[in-house]
TIZA-751825 format. One record per residue (C-alpha): x, z, y; residue in one letter; residue number from 1. Coordinates in Angstrom, 3 decimals, padded with zeros to 6 digits. Layout:
N
{r {X Z Y} 'A' NUM},
...
end
This chain:
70
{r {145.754 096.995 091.131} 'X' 1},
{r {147.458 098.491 088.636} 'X' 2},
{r {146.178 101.839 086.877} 'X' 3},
{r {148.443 104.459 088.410} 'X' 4},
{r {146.574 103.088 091.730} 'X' 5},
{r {142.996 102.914 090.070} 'X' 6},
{r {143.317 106.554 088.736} 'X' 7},
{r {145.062 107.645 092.531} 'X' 8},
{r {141.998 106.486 093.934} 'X' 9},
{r {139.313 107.572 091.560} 'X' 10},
{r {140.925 111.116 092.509} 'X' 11},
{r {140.675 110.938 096.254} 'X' 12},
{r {137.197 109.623 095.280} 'X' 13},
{r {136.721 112.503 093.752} 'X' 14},
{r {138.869 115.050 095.734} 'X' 15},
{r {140.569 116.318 092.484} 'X' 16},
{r {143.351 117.617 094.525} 'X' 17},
{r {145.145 118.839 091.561} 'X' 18},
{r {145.147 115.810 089.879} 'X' 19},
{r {146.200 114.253 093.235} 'X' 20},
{r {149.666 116.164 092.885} 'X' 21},
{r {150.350 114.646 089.520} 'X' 22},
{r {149.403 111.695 089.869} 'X' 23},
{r {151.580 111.118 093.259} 'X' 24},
{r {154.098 112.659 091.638} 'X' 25},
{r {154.295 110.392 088.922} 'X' 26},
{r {154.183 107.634 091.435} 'X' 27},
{r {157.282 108.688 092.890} 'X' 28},
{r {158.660 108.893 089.364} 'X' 29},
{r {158.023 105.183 088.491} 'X' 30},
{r {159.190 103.784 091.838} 'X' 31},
{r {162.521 102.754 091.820} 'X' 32},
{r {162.436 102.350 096.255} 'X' 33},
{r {163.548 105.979 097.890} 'X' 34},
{r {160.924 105.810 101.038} 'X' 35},
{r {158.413 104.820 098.461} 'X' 36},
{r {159.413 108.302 096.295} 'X' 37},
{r {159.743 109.557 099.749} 'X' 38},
{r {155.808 108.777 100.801} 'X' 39},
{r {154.697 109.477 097.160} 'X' 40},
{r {156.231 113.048 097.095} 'X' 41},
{r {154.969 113.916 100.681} 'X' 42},
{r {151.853 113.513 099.681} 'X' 43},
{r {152.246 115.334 096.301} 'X' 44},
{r {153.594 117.924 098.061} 'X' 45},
{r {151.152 118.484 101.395} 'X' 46},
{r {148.221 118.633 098.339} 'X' 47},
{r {150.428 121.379 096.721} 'X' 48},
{r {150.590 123.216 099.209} 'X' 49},
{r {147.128 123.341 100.010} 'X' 50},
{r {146.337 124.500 097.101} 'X' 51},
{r {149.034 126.917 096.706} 'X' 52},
{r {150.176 124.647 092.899} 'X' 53},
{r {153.464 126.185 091.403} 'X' 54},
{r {154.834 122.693 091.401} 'X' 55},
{r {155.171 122.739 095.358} 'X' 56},
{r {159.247 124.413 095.303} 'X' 57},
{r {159.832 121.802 092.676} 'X' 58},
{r {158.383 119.048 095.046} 'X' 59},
{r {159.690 120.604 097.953} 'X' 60},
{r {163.655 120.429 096.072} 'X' 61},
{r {162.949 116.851 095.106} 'X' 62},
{r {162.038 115.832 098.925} 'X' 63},
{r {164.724 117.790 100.434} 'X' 64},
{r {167.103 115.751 097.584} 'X' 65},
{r {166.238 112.596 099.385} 'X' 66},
{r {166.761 113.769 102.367} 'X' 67},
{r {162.941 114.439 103.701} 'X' 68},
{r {163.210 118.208 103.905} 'X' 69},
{r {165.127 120.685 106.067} 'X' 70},
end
């Protein structure tokens, strides 16, 4: 496990759902594979929205970049 994963699952231990956006966002960032950025940003972005974070248009652009969105 490397720590990007240790630290993404210490959060949903801990339900730090704004931590949860950065840190899958930052996954998506260091994966190279587009359905891995793909799966990495969905999930950044359904915990933005829940919580109403300003990064969710910004997430929401990057998703419909790939192709995921609208």
């Amino acid at each position: 496990m490397n720590d990007l994963d240790a630290r993404l699952l210490t959060a949903h231990e801990r339900d730090d759902r704004p931590a949860l956006v950065t840190l899958y966002s930052e996954a998506a960032e260091a994966d190279l594979n587009e359905d891995a950025q793909g799966f990495y940003l969905t999930h950044a972005y359904v915990f933005a929205l829940e919580l109403g974070h300003p990064n969710a248009p910004t997430l929401h652009a990057r998703l419909k970049a790939l192709g995921r969105e609208e």
